[in-house]
PANULO-500610 format. One line per field, with one value per residue (C-alpha): residue number from 1; residue in one letter; y, x, z. Coordinates in Angstrom, 2 decimals, padded with zeros to 5 digits. Layout:
<atoms>
seq: [NUM;...]
type: [a;...]
north: [Y;...]
east: [X;...]
up: [Z;...]
</atoms>
This chain:
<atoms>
seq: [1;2;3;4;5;6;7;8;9;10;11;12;13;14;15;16;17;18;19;20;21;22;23;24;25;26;27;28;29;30;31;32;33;34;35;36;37;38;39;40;41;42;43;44;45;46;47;48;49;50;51;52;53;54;55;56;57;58;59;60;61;62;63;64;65;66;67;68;69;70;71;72;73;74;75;76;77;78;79;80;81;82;83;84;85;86;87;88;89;90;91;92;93;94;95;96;97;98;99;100;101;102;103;104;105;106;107;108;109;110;111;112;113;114;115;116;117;118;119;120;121;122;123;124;125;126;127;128;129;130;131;132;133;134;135;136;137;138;139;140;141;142;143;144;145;146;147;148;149;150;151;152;153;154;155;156;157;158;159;160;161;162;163;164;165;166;167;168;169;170;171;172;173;174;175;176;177;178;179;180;181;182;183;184;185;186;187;188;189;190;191;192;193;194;195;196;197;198;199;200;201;202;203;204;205;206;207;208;209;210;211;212;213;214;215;216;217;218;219;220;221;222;223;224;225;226;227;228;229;230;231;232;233;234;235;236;237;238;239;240;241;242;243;244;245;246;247;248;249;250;251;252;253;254;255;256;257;258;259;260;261;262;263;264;265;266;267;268;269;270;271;272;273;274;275;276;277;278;279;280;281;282;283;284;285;286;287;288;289;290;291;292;293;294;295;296;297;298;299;300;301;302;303;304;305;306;307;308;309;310;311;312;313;314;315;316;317;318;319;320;321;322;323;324;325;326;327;328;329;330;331;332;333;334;335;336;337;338;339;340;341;342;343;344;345;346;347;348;349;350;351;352;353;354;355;356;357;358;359;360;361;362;363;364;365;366;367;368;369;370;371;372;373;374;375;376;377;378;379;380;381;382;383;384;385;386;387;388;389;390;391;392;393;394;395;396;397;398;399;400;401;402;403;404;405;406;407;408;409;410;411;412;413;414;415;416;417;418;419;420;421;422;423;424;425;426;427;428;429;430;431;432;433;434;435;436;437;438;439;440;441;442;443;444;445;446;447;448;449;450;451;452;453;454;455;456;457;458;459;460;461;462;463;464;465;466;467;468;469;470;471;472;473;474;475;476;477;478;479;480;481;482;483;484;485;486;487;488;489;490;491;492;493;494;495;496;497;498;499;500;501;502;503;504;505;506;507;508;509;510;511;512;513;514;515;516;517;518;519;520;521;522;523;524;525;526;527;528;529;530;531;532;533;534;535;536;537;538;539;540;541;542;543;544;545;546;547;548;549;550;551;552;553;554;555;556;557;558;559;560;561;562;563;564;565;566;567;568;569;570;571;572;573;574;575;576;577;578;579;580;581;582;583;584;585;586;587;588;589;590;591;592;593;594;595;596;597;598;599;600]
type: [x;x;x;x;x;x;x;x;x;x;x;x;x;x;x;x;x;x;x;x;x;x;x;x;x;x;x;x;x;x;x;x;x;x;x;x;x;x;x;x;x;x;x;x;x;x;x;x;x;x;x;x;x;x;x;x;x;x;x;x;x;x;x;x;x;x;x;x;x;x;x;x;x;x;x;x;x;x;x;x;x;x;x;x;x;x;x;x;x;x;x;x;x;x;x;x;x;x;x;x;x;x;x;x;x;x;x;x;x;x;x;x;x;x;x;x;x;x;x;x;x;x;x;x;x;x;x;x;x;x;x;x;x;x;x;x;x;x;x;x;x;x;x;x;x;x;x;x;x;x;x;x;x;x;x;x;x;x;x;x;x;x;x;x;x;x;x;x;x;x;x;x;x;x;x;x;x;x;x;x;x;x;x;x;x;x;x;x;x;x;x;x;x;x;x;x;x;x;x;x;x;x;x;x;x;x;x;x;x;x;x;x;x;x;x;x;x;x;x;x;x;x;x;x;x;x;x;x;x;x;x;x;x;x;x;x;x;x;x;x;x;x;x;x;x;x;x;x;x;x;x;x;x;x;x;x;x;x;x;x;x;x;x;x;x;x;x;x;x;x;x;x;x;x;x;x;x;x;x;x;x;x;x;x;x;x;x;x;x;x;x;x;x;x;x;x;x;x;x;x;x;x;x;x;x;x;x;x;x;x;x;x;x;x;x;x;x;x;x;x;x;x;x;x;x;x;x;x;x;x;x;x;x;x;x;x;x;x;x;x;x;x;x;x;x;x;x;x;x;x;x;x;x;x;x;x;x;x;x;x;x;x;x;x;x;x;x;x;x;x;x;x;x;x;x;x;x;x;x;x;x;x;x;x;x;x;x;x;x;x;x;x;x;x;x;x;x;x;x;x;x;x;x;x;x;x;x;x;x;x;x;x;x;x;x;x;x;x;x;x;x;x;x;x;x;x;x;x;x;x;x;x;x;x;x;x;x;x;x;x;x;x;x;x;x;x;x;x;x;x;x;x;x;x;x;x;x;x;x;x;x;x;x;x;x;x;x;x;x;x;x;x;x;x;x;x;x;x;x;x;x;x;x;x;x;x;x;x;x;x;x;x;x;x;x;x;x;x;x;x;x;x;x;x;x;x;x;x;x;x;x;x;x;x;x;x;x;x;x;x;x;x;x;x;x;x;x;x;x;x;x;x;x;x;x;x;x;x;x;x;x;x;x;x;x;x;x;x;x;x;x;x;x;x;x;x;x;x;x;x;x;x;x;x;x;x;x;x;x;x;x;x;x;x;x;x;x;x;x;x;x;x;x;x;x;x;x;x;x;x;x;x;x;x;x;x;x;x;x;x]
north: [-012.30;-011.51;-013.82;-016.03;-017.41;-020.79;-021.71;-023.10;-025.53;-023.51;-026.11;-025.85;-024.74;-027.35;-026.92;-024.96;-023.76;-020.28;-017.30;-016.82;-013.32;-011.15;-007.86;-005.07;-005.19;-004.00;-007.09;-007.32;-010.02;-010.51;-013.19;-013.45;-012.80;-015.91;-017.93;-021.00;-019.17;-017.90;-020.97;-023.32;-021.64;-020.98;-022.50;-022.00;-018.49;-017.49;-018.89;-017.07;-013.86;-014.50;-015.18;-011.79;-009.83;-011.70;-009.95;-006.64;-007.41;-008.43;-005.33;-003.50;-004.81;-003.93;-001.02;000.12;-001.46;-004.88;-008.51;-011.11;-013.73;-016.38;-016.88;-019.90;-020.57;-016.98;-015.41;-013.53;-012.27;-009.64;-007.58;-003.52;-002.16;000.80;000.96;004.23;001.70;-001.03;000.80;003.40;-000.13;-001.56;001.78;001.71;-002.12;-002.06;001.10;-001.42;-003.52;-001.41;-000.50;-004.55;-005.17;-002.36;-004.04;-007.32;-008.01;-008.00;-011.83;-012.54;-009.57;-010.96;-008.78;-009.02;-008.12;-006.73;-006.80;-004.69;-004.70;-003.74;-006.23;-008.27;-011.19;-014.14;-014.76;-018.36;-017.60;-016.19;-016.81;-015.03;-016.22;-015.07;-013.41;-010.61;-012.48;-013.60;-010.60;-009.77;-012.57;-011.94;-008.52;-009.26;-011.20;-007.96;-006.19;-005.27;-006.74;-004.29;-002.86;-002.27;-003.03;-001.97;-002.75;000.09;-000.25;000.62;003.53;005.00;004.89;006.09;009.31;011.61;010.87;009.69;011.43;008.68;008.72;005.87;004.07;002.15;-001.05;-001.60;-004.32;-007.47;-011.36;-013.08;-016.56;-017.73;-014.05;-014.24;-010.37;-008.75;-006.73;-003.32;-002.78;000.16;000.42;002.27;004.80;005.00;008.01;010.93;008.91;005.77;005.25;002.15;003.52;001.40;001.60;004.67;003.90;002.06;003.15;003.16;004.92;007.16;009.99;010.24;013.96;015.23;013.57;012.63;009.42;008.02;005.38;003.09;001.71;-001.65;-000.52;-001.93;-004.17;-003.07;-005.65;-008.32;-010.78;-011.60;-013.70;-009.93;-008.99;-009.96;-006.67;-004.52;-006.03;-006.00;-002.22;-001.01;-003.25;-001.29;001.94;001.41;000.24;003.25;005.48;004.46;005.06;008.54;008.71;011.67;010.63;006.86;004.98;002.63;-001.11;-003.20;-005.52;-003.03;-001.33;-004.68;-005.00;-002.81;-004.68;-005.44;-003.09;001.12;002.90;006.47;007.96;010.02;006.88;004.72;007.78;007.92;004.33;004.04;007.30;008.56;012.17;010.85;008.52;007.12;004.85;003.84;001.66;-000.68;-001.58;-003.75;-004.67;-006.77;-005.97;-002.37;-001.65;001.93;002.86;006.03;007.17;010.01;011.13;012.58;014.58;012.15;014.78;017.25;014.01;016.87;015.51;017.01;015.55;012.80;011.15;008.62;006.24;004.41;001.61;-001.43;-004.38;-005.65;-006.25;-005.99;-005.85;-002.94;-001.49;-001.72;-000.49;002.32;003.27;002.53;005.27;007.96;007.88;007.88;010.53;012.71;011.71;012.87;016.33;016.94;015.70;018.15;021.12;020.41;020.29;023.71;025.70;024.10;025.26;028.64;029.92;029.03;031.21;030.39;030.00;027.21;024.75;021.35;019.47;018.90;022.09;024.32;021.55;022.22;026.29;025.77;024.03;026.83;029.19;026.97;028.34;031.87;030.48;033.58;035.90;033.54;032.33;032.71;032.21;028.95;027.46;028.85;026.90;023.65;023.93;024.83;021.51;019.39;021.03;020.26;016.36;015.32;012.31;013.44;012.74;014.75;018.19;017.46;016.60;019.68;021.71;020.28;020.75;024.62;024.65;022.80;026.02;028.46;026.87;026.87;030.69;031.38;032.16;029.50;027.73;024.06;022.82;023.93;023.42;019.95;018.88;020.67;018.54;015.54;016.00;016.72;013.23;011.48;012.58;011.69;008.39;007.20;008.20;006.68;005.01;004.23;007.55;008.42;012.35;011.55;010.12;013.28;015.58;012.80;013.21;017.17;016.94;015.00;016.49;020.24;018.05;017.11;013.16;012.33;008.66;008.77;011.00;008.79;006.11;008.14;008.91;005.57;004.55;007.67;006.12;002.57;003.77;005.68;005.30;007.49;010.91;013.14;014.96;011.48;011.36;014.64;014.42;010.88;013.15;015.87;013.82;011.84;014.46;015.86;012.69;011.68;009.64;012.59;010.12;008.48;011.40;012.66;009.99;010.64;014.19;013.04;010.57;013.74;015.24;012.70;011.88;015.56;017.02;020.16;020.60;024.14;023.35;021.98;024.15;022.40;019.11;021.23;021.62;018.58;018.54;021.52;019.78;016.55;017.68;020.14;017.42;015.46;018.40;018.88;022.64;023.70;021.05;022.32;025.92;025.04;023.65;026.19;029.03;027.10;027.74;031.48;031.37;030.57;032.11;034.54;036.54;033.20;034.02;029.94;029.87;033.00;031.61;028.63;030.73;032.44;029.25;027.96;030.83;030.81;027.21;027.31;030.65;033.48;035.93;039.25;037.69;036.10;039.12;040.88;038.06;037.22;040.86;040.72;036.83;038.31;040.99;039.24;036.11;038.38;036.48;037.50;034.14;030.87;029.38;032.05;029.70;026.67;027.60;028.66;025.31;021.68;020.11;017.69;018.06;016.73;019.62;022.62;022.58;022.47;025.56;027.25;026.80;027.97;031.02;031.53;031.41;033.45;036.43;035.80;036.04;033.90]
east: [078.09;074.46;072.01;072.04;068.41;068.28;069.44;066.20;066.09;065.18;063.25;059.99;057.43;054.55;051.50;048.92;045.32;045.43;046.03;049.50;050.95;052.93;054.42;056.04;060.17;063.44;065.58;069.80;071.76;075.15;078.00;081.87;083.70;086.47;084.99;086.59;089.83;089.90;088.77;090.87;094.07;092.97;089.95;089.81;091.15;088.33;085.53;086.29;086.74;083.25;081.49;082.90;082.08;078.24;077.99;078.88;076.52;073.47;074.26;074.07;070.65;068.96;070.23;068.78;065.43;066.03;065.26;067.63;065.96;068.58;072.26;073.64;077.40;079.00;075.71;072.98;069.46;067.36;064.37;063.59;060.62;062.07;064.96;066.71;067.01;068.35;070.82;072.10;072.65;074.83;077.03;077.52;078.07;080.80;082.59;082.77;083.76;086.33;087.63;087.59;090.19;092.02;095.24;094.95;097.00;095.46;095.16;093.78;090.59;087.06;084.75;081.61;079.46;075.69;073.15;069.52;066.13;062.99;060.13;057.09;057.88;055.85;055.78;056.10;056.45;060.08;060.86;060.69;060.72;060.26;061.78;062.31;064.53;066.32;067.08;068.78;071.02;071.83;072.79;075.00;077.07;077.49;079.18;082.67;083.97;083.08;080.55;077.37;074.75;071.07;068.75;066.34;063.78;065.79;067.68;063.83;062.76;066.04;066.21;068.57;067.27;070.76;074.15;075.38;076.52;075.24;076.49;074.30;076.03;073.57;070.89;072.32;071.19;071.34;070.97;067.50;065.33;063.53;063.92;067.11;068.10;068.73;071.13;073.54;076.52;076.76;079.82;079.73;081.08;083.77;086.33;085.63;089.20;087.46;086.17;083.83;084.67;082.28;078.80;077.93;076.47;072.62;072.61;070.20;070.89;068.42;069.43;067.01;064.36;061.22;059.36;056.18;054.41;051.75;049.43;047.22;044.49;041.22;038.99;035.51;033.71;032.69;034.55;038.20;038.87;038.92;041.85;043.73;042.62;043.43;046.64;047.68;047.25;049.15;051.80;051.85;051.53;054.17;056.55;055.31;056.12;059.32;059.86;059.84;063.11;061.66;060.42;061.82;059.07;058.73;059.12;056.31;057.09;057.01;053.53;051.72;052.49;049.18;046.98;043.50;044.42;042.87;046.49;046.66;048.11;050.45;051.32;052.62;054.48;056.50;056.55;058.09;059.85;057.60;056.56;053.74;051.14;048.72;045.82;042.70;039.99;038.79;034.69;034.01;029.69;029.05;030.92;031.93;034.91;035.19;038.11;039.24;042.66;043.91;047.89;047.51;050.76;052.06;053.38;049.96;047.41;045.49;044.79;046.80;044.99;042.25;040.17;037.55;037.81;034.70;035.40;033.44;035.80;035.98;039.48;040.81;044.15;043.69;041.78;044.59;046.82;044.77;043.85;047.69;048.89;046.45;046.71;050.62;050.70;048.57;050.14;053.96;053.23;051.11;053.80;056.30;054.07;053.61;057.74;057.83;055.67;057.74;061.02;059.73;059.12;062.81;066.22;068.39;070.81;069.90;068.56;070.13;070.73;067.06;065.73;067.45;066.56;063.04;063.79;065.02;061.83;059.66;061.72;061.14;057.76;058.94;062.92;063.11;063.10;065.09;067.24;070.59;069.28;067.76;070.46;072.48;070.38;070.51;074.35;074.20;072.42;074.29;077.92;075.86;075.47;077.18;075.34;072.25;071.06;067.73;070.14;072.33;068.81;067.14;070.20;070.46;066.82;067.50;069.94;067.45;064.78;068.21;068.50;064.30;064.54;067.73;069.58;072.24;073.21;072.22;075.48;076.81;073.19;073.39;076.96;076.33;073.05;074.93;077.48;075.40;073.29;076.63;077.21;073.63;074.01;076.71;074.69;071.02;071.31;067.55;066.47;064.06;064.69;067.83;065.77;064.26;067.55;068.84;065.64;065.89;069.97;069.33;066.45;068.72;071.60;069.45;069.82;066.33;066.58;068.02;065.75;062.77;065.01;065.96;062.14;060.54;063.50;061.98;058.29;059.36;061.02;058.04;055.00;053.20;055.23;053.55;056.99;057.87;055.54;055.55;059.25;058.46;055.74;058.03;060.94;058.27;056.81;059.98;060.89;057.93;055.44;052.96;049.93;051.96;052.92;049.41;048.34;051.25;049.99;046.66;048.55;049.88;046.53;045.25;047.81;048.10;044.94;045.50;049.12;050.49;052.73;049.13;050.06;053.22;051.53;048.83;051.79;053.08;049.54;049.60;052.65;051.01;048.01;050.00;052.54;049.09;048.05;044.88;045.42;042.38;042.04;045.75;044.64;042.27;044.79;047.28;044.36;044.64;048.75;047.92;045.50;048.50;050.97;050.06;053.36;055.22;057.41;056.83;053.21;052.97;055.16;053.07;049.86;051.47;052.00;048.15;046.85;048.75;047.61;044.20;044.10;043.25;045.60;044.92;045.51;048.23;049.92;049.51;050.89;054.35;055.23;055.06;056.91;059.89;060.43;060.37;062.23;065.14;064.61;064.89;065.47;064.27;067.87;067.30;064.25;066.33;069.03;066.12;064.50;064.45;067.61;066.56;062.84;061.04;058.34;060.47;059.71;056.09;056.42;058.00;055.68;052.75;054.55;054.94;051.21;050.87;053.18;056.88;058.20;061.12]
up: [018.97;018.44;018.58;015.10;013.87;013.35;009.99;007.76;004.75;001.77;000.46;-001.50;001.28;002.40;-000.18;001.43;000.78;002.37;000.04;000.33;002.39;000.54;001.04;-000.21;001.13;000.45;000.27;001.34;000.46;001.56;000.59;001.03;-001.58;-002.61;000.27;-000.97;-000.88;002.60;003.85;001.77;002.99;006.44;007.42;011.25;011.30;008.13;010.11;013.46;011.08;009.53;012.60;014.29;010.88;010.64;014.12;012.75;009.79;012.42;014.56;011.33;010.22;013.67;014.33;010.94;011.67;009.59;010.05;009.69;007.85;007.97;007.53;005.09;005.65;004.57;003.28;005.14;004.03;005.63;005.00;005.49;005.49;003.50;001.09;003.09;005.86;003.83;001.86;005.03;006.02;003.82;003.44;007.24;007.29;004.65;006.44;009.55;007.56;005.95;009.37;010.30;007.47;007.33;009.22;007.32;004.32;001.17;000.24;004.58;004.16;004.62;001.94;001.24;-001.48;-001.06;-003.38;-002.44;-004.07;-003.30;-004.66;-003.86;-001.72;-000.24;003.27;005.06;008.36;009.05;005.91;002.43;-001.25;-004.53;-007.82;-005.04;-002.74;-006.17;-007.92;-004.50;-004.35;-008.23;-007.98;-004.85;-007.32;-009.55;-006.81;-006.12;-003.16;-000.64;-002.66;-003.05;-005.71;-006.40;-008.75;-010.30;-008.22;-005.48;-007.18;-008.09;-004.68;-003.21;-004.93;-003.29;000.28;001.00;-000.21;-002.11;-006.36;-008.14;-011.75;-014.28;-014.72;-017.75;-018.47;-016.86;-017.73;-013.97;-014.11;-013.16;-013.90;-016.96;-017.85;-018.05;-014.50;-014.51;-012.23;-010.29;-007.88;-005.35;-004.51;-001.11;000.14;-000.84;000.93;-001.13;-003.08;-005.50;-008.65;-010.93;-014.37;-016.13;-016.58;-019.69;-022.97;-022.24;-018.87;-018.40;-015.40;-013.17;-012.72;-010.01;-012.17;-010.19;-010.71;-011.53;-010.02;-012.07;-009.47;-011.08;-012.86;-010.66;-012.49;-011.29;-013.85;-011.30;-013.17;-011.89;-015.23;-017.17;-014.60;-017.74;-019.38;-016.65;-016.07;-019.28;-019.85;-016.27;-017.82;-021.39;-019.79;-017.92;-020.99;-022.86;-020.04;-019.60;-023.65;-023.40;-020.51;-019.30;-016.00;-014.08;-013.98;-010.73;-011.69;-012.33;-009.48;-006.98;-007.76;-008.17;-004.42;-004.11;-006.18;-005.31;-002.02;-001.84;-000.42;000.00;-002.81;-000.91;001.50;-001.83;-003.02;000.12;000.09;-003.41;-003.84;-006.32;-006.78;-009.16;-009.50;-012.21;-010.86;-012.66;-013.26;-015.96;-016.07;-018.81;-019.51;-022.68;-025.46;-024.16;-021.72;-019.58;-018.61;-016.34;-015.27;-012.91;-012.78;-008.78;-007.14;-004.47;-001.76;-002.08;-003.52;-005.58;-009.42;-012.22;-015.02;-015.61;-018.59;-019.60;-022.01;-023.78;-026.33;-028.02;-027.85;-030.76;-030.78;-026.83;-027.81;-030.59;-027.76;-025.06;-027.38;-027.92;-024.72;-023.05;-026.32;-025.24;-021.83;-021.79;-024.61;-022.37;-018.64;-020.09;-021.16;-017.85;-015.59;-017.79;-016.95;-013.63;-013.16;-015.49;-012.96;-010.23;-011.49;-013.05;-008.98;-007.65;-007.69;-010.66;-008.19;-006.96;-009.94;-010.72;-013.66;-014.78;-013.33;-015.68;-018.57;-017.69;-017.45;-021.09;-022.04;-020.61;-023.37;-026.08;-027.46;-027.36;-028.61;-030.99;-028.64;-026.29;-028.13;-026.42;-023.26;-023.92;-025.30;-022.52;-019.97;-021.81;-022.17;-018.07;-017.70;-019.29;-017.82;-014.32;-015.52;-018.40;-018.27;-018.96;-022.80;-022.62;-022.50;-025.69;-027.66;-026.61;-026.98;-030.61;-031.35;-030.65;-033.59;-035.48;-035.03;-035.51;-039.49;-040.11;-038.74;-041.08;-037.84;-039.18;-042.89;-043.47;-043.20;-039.80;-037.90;-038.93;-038.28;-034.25;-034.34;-035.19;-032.85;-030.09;-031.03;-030.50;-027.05;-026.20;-028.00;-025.97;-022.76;-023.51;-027.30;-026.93;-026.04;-028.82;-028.62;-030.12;-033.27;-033.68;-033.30;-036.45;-038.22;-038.59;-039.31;-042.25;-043.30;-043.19;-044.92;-047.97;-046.57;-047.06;-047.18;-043.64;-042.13;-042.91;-041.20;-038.24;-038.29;-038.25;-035.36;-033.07;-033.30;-032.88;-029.53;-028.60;-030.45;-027.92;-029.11;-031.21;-032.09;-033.06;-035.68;-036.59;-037.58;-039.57;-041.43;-042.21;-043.81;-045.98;-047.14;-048.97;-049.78;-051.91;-049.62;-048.75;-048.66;-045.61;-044.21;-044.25;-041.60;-039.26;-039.48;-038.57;-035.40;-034.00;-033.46;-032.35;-029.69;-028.33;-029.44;-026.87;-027.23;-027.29;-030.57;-032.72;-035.46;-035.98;-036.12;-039.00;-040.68;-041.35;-042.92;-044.88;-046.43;-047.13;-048.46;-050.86;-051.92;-052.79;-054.85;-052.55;-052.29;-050.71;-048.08;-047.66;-047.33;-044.30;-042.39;-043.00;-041.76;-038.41;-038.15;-039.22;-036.52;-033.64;-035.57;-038.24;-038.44;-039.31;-042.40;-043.37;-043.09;-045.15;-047.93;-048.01;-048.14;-051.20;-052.75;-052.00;-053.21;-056.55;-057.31;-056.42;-058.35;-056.05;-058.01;-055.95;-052.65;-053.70;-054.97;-051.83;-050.28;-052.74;-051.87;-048.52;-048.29;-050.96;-048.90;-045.43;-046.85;-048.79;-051.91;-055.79;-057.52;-058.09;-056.68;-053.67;-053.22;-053.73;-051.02;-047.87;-048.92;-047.56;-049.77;-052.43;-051.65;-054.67;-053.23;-053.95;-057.83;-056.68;-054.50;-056.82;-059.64;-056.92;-056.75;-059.75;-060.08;-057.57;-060.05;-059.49;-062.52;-062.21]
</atoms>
C-alpha cells in the first residue's frame, strides 16, 4: 500500500499572529458509502478491502498531481492545483474502483462517494481548512455511490476540457454553509449504466456557454477600512451578472482568491476556466468615489470595453447600486457581441447549441427579412440542447415580432409564446427572458393586468435589462399608468444608452408621452425612431396620429394616406383588430386620426 500520512487532529489550529496563507485549490473528498454496514457485518474483511481501495485512491491522487492531505477512518481529502486534475481523478478512481467490485456481490461492494470544489482555503502547514474544504465534504454526501459530485465552481472552470455530461442537482441546503450550494453530478463516461434522475426545474445548460470571471475591485483609496465599498460592488456585480443567465459567472469564492494580488489576466482565465474577465478599481477622496472597470478577453488579454465612473457619495449604497447596474448593463451586451463576431466567421456545420443561438441573435435586427431563417436557427439550438431556456425565449420572442409585423393573428402568436415559456420555465424558472416572452403574450392576448405582472417579475429578476423595462413600459402604457411607464422609458436609456435597438426604448416613450396627452414632446421622440427606422409602418401610424392632435392638418393628410394604404385598413374596428387588445390608448389613436382626416 502507498505510503499513508499521518492521521492529524482536526482541531481548531493554535492562535497565531502571522497573516494566515491561503490559496486558490480544487478540493476532493472521499467517504464510504454504508460504512457502518460493511463493517458491522464484516468488520475484518471491510477494513482489509478499504485499506487496498485507499491505495488505489492514493495512487489515483498522485498520479494526477494531488496531495493527500489526510485520511480519517474511511474518508480521504486531497488538494489539486487544478480542477482537470482533480476531477480526471475521480472518474479514473471510481473506474478502478468499478473494476475492484465488479466480482463482489451487491450487499459485500466497497463504494465511495466524491465530492470536488474548487475554493479559497487556509493553509496550516499540511493541512487545509475552510468553507472550501466544507463544501467538499458536503457535496460528497450528495453523490451516488460511485459517483461523482461538483459544485459550480467546479463545473465553470471545467468547461468541456474533459468529455464528461454533467446534471444540475439544483440549489442544495448542506448542513453547516450559510448559502445554499449549487451543485452537479457527474456522468462519467458512455459506458456508465447509473442514470441520475433528470435535472431539476431551475437548471440552467451551460451549452458551450463561456464564463466570466469578476476579479475584486482594488481599493486604491489608501484606506483599507473603505475595502467595504469595493467589496461590496464585485459582490453585486457579480449577482447582477449572474441575473441575466447569459454567461456563468465564476463564484465569488473563487475570484476573491486574487484579492489584494496583480495576476495576469490571461493566467486567472486559465486558472478559472473563464473566457472573460471584469477587473477594476475603486478611488474614493472626500466625499467623491472614482470608479473604473475593464471587461478584458482572457485567451488574447486585449480590452473589449471599459468606463469611468465619477460620483459624490452621498448615499454609498444608492451609489453602488448605481454603479454595479451600469456597469453590468453595459459588460452583458459587450460580451454578446464579442461571441456574435466569433460565431458569424465559423462553418454552420460545425456550431453547437449556443453558437447557432448567437447566429439567431445576429438575424434579429434585420428578422423581416430573416425571418424563417432565424427562427430556424433558434429551433436548431434548442433540438441540439433541449435544456437550454435562452433558445425557447428567443424563439418565442420571434413570434412576438411575427404578430407586431401582422405576419401572424393575436391569438395563435400568443398561445406558441406561451407554450414555448413553459418549456423554458421548467428548464430555468428564474430566467428573466422568460418574463419578457409572458409580458408580450399577454399584452397580444388583451391580458393587460398580467402583463404588467409578468413585467415587474422580469425587472425584479434583472434590474440591469433594458428589455426588461422596456416591456414593463409597454404593458403600462396600455394599461393606463403612462406617467410610470414614462420613467421605465427613461431607465432603458439610461441603462443602454448606445444600444442598436434605442428606438425601441424611444418608443415606449412616444407611447407614454402620448397616453399623457404631451403630443409634441411625443413627436420629438418619435422623429428619433423615424431617424433609425423611417419606413416603419408603426412609427408612421403614430406620426399620423401626432400630427392630427397637435393640428398639423396637411402633413397629416399626406401621412393617413400613406399609413391606410400600407396598414390595409378602412374602418375604425380595422383599427381595433391591428391594435394592442383592450388598450385604453386605442380610442385615443383613433380620435388622432381622425384629426388627422379619417372620416370614420
Amino acid at each position: 500500500m502507498a505510503a499513508v500520512p499521518k492521521r492529524t487532529n482536526k482541531g481548531t489550529p493554535p492562535m497565531r499572529t502571522e497573516p494566515l496563507e491561503r490559496k486558490l485549490a480544487a478540493i476532493l473528498y472521499a467517504d464510504v458509502a454504508g460504512y457502518s454496514r460493511l463493517t458491522g457485518e464484516d468488520e475484518e474483511g471491510t477494513h482489509r478491502a478499504l485499506r487496498a481501495y485507499l491505495d488505489v485512491i492514493t495512487v489515483g491522487i498522485e498520479s494526477h498531481r494531488g496531495r493527500v492531505v489526510h485520511y480519517a477512518g474511511d474518508a480521504v481529502l486531497a488538494d489539486f492545483a487544478t480542477v482537470s486534475d482533480s476531477l480526471s481523478c475521480a472518474v479514473d478512481v471510481q473506474r478502478h474502483l468499478k473494476d475492484c467490485n465488479q466480482d463482489l456481490p451487491d450487499d459485500r461492494k466497497v463504494q465511495f462517494r466524491i465530492g470536488i470544489n474548487l475554493g479559497e482555503v487556509i493553509v496550516d502547514q499540511d493541512e487545509i481548512y475552510g468553507d472550501g474544504v466544507n463544501v467538499a465534504a458536503r457535496l460528497e454526501s450528495l453523490a451516488e455511490p460511485g459517483g461523482i459530485c461538483i459544485s459550480e465552481s467546479v463545473r465553470t472552470a471545467i468547461g468541456k476540457k474533459l468529455p464528461l455530461s454533467y446534471g444540475f442537482m439544483g440549489e442544495q441546503e448542506v448542513k453547516n454553509i450559510a448559502e445554499p450550494v449549487r451543485a452537479y453530478w457527474v456522468r462519467q463516461g458512455l459506458d456508465e449504466v447509473t442514470e441520475r434522475p433528470s435535472p431539476e426545474a431551475g437548471a440552467i445548460s451551460l451549452a458551450g456557454k463561456p464564463s466570466i470571471a469578476v476579479l475584486p475591485f482594488n481599493n486604491i483609496s489608501g484606506d483599507p477600512e473603505q475595502d467595504y465599498f469595493s467589496d461590496g460592488l464585485t459582490e453585486d456585480i457579480i449577482t447582477l451578472l449572474a441575473a441575466w443567465r447569459s454567461f456563468p459567472v465564476i463564484a465569488r469564492n473563487s475570484t476573491f482568491a486574487y484579492k489584494n494580488q496583480s495576476p495576469d489576466v490571461r493566467q486567472v482565465a486559465n486558472d478559472l476556466g473563464a473566457r472573460y474577465v471584469l477587473e477594476g478599481s475603486v478611488r474614493k477622496a472626500g466625499n467623491r468615489v472614482r470608479i473604473s472597470a475593464q471587461l478584458i478577453d482572457g485567451s488574447t488579454g486585449n480590452h473589449l470595453w471599459a468606463d469611468r465612473y465619477d460620483r459624490e457619495l452621498e448615499d454609498v449604497f444608492a451609489v453602488q447600486d448605481e454603479i454595479t447596474t451600469n456597469i453590468v448593463a453595459a459588460v452583458e451586451p459587450e460580451m454578446s457581441k464579442a461571441e456574435i463576431l466569433a460565431v458569424t466567421r465559423k462553418r454552420p456545420e460545425n456550431l453547437n447549441s449556443w453558437e447557432l443561438y448567437l447566429r439567431g441573435l445576429a438575424n434579429m435586427p434585420s428578422y423581416g427579412r430573416y425571418r424563417t431563417e432565424t427562427k430556424q436557427l433558434f429551433e436548431k439550438s434548442i433540438e441540439a440542447d433541449p435544456t437550454f431556456a435562452d433558445a425557447y425565449t428567443a424563439l418565442a420572442l420571434c413570434y412576438s415580432a411575427d404578430v407586431y409585423a401582422q405576419y401572424a393573428d393575436y391569438v395563435d402568436g400568443a398561445a406558441t409564446m406561451f407554450d414555448l415559456a413553459k418549456k423554458a420555465t421548467a428548464i430555468d424558472s428564474r430566467n428573466f427572458r422568460i418574463y419578457l416572452v409572458l409580458c408580450m403574450a399577454h399584452i397580444w392576448k388583451g391580458d393587460l393586468k398580467h402583463a404588467v405582472e409578468a413585467g415587474r417579475k422580469a425587472v425584479e429578476l434583472n434590474p440591469s435589462s433594458p428589455e426588461a423595462y422596456e416591456v414593463l413600459a409597454l404593458a403600462l402604457t396600455h394599461s393606463g399608468e403612462p406617467e410610470e411607464a414614462e420613467g421605465y422609458g427613461q431607465m432603458c436609456l439610461k441603462l443602454s444608452p448606445l444600444d442598436p435597438k434605442l428606438h425601441n426604448y424611444y418608443f415606449q416613450l412616444v407611447q407614454a408621452t402620448l397616453g399623457q396627452r404631451r403630443f409634441e414632446e411625443a413627436y420629438v421622440h418619435l422623429e428619433k425612431c423615424l431617424s433609425a427606422r423611417p419606413h416603419d409602418v408603426s412609427y408612421l401610424g403614430f406620426k399620423t396620429i401626432l400630427l392630427g392632435h397637435m393640428g398639423r392638418k396637411e402633413e397629416a393628410r399626406v401621412c393617413l394616406d400613406e399609413y391606410l394604404s400600407k396598414r390595409g385598413i378602412k374602418t375604425a374596428d380595422d383599427y381595433r383588430k391591428i391594435f394592442v387588445l383592450n388598450s385604453v390608448q386605442t380610442e385615443l389613436n383613433l380620435d388622432g386620426l381622425r384629426k388627422a382626416g379619417w372620416e370614420v
